[in-house]
C-alpha positions as CSV (number, residue, x, y, z in Angstrom):
1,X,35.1,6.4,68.9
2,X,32.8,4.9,71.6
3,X,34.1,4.3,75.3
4,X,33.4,0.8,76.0
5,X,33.0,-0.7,79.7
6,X,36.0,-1.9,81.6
7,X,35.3,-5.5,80.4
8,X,34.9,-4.6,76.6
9,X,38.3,-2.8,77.4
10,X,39.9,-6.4,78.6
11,X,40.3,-4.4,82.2
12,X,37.6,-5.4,85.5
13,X,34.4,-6.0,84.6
14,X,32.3,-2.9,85.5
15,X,30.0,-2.6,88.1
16,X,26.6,-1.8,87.9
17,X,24.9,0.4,89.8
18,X,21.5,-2.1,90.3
19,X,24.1,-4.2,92.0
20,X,24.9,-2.0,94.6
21,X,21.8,-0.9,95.5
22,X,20.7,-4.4,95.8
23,X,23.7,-5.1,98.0
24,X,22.8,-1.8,100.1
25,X,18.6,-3.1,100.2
26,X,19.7,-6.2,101.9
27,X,22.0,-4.9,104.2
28,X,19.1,-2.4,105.3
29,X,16.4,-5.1,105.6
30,X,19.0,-7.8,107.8
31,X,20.3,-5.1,110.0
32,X,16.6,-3.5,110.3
33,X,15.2,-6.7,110.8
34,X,18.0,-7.9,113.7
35,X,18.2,-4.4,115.5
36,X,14.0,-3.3,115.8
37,X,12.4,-6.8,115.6
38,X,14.9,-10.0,116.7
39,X,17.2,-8.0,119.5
40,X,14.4,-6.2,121.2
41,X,12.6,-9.5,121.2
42,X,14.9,-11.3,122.9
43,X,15.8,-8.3,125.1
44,X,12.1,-7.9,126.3
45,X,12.3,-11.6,126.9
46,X,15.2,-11.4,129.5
47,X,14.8,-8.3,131.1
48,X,11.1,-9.4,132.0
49,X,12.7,-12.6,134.1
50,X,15.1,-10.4,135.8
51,X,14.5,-6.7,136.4
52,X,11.9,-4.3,137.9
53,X,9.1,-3.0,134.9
54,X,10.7,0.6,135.5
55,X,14.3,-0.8,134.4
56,X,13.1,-2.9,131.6
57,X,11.1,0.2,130.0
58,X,14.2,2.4,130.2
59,X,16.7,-0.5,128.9
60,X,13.9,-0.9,126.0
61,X,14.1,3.0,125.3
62,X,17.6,3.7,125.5
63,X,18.2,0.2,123.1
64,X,15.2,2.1,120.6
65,X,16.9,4.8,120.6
66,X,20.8,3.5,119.8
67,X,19.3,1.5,117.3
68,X,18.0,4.4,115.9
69,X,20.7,6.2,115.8
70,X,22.5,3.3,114.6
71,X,20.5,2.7,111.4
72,X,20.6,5.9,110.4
73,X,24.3,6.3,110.6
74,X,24.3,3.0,108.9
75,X,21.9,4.5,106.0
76,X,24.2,7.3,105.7
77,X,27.4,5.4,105.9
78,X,26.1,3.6,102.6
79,X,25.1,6.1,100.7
80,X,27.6,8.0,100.4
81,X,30.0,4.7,99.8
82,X,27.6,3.9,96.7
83,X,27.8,7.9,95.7
């Protein structure tokens, strides 16, 4: 007797697993995109108006660095959700 999927069965359809990486791909690129390229941007932007270069060099490391840590918790965070 063959096990059909969940919507063979008359239950949920099933999900498939190309779904959810595609799902997890795009998540990656917008949140990579906003947090290294479009937030550091804008940051560099204002802090060059309004603070000291010293300041704005630290602020721009210690925002590479939580966004660093960020995606890779994020990374993480998905994979084991789509494990």
């Amino acid at each position: 007797m063959s096990e059909g999927s969940e919507s063979e069965r008359g239950g949920a359809p099933a999900r498939e697993p190309w779904v959810h990486a595609i799902v997890t791909a795009a998540i990656m690129l917008v949140v990579s995109y906003s947090v290294f390229v479009l937030i550091p941007n804008n940051l560099l932007t204002y802090l060059t108006v309004h603070v000291n270069t010293r300041a704005r060099d630290l602020l721009i490391l210690l925002w590479w660095v939580a966004a660093l840590v960020f995606s890779c918790w994020l990374f993480v965070r998905l994979q084991r959700k789509g494990g």
